[in-house]
C-alpha positions as CSV (number, residue, x, y, z in Angstrom):
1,X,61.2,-46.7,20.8
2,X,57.4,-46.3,20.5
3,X,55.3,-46.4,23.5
4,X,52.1,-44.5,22.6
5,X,50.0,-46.3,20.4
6,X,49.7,-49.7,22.2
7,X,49.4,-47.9,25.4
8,X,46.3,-45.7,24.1
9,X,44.3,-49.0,23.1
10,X,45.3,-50.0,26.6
11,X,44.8,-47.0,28.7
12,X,41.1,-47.4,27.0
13,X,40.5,-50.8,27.4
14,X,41.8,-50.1,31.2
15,X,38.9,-47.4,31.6
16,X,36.5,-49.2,30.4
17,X,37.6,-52.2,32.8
18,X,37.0,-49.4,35.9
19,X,33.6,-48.3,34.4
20,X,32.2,-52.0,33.7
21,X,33.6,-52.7,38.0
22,X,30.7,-49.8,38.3
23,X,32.4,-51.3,29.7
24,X,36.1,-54.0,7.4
25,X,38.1,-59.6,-18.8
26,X,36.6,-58.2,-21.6
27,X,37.9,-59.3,-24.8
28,X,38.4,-58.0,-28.0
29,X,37.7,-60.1,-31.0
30,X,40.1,-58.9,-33.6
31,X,39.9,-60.9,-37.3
32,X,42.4,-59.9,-40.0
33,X,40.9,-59.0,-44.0
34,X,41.2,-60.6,-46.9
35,X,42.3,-64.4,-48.1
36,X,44.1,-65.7,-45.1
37,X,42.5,-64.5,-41.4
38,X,45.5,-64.9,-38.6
39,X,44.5,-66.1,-35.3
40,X,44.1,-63.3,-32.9
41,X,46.7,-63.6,-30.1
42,X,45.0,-63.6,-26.3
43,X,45.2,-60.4,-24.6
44,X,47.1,-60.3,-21.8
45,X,45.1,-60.3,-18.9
46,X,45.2,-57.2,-16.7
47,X,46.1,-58.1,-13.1
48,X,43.2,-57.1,-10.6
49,X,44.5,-55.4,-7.7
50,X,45.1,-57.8,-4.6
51,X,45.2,-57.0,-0.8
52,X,49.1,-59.1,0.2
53,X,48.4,-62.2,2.5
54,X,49.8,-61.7,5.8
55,X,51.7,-64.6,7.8
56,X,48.8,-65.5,10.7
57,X,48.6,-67.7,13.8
58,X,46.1,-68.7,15.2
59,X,46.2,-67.3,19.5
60,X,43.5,-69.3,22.1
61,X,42.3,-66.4,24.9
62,X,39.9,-66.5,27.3
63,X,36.7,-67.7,25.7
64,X,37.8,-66.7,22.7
65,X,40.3,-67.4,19.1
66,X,41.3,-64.9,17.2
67,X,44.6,-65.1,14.5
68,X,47.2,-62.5,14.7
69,X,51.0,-61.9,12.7
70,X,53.3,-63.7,13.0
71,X,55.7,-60.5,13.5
72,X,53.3,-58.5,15.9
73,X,54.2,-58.8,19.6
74,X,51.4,-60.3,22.1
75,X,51.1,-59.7,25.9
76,X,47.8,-61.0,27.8
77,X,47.1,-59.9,31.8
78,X,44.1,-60.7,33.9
79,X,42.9,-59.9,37.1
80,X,39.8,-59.5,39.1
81,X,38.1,-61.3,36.4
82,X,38.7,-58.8,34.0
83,X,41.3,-60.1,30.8
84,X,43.1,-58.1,28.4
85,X,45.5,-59.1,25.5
86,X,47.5,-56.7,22.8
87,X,48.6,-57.8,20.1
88,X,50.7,-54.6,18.2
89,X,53.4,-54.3,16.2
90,X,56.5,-52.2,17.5
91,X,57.6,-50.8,14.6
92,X,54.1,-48.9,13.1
93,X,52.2,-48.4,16.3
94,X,49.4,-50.6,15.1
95,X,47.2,-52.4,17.8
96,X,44.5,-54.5,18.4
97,X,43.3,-55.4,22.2
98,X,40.7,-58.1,23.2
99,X,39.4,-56.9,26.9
100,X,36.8,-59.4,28.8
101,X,34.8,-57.8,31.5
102,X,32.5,-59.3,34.4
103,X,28.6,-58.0,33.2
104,X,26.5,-60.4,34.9
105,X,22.8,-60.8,33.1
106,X,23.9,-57.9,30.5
107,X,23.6,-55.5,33.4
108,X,25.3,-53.0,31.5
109,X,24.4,-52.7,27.7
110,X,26.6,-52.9,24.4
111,X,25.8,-49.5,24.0
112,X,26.3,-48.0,27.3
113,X,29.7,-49.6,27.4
114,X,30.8,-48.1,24.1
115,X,29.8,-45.1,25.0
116,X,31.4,-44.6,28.0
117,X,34.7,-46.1,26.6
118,X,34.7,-43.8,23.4
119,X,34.4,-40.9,26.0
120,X,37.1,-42.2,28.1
121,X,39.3,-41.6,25.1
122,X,40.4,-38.2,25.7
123,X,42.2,-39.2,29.1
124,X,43.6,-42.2,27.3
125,X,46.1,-40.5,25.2
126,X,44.5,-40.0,21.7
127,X,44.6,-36.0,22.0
128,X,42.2,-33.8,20.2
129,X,39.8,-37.0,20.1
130,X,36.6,-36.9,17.7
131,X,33.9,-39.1,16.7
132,X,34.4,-40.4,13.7
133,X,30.6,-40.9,12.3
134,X,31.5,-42.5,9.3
135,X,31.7,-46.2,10.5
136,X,28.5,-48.3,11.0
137,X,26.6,-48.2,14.4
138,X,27.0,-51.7,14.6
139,X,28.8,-54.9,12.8
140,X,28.1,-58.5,12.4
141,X,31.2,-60.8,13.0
142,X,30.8,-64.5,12.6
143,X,27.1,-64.3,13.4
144,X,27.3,-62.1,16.4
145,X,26.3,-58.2,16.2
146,X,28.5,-55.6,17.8
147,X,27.7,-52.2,18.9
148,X,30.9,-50.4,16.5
149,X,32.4,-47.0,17.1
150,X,35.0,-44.5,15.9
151,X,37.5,-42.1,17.3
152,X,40.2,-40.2,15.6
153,X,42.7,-37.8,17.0
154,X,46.4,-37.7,17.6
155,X,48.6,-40.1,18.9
156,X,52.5,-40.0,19.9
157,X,54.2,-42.6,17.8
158,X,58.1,-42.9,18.0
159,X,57.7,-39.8,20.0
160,X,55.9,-37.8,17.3
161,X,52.2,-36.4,17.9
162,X,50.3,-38.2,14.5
163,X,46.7,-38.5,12.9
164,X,45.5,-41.5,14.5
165,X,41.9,-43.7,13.9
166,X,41.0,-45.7,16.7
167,X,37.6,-48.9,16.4
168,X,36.2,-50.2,19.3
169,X,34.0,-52.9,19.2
170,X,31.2,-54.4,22.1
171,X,29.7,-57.7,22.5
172,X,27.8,-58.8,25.5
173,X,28.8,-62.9,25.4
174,X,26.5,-64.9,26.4
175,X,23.8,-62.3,25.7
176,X,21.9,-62.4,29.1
177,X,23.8,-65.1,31.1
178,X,24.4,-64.9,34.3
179,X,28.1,-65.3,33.7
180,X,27.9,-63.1,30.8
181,X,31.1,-60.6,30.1
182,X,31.7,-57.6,28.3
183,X,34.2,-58.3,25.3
184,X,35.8,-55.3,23.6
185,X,37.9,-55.2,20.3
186,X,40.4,-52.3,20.2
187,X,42.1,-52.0,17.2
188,X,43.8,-49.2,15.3
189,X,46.9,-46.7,14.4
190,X,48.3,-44.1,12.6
191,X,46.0,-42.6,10.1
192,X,48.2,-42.4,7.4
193,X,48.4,-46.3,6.5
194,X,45.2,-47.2,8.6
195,X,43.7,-48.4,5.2
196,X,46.5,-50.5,4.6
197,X,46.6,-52.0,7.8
198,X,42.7,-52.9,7.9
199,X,42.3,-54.3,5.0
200,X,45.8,-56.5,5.7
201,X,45.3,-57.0,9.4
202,X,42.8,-55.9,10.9
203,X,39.8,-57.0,9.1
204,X,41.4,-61.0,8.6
205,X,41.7,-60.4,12.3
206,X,38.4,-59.5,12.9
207,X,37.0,-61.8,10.7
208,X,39.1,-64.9,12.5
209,X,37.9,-64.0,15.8
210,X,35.3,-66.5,17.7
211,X,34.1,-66.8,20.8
212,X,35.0,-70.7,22.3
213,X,32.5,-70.7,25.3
């Protein structure tokens, strides 16, 4: 049974919730000599490598869509004005978590909030916890900028400690209003097929995700 991997993106999402109440043909012509010139036969085209299209539907949150598997349990929770939903997929350990929370006016930056959520990593059960300085300071979904950051480490996945890569993502929605919130995008797993898995999942989830309000 795994319990881990969901429950780190959670733990995370859940300490950034107590902060904030304080946060991816050439061809060849070929011609034959002498009286009679046969006609070249086509070469076969070489495939180009594809990423497999992954069964989606489409899930309405709290200000928000975003498009998730088909085969990937969901749970959603909210309380105090703060909302969460996981979406993760029991068999792999993958997750991805949308968290809402209250930041009136912006109060707290993107920024600040990433910040204090990639530190709260450590006591969230990703052991050994890093920066990973290779992703982009910030990323443009749909129009809207995010503040972007990276965490690796190990995580306990059908009761095995593995590499694990863990993205958050902050948004301040609506920038400056005076019911503004704090929206964070959680998403990761074991490092070993985390490639895979972004550029299957995460990303077309990512890239479906709009805010509604």
């Amino acid at each position: 049974m795994i319990v881990s991997w969901k429950h780190v993106t959670r733990r995370v999402s859940i300490g950034l919730s107590a902060f904030m109440l304080m946060v991816f043909l050439a061809a060849c012509g070929g011609g034959g000599t002498g009286s009679s010139t046969p006609t070249p036969t086509p070469p076969t085209p070489t495939p180009s490598p594809t990423t497999p299209s992954i069964a989606l539907q489409t899930f309405t949150g709290d200000g928000f869509t975003i498009s998730y598997p088909q085969s990937w349990q969901k749970s959603s929770s909210s309380a105090q004005g703060i909302s969460q939903t996981v979406f993760h997929d029991e068999t792999t350990g993958n997750a991805f978590t949308i968290v809402a929370t209250p930041d009136p006016g912006g109060a707290a930056s993107a920024d600040t909030i990433a910040n204090a959520s990639i530190q709260s990593v450590s006591q969230a059960g990703l052991k050994n916890s890093k920066p990973d300085t290779s992703v982009a300071p910030s990323v443009t979904v749909n129009g809207v900028t995010w503040v972007q950051r990276a965490v690796t480490g190990t995580a306990k996945v059908n009761g095995q400690d593995v590499p694990a890569k863990l993205i958050l993502l902050v948004a301040i929605h609506p920038a400056g209003a005076a019911d503004s919130r704090a929206f964070q995008l959680i998403y990761g797993g074991p490092t070993l097929t985390y490639d895979l898995v972004n550029a299957q999942i995460f990303q077309p989830m990512l890239q479906s995700f709009k805010f509604t309000s």
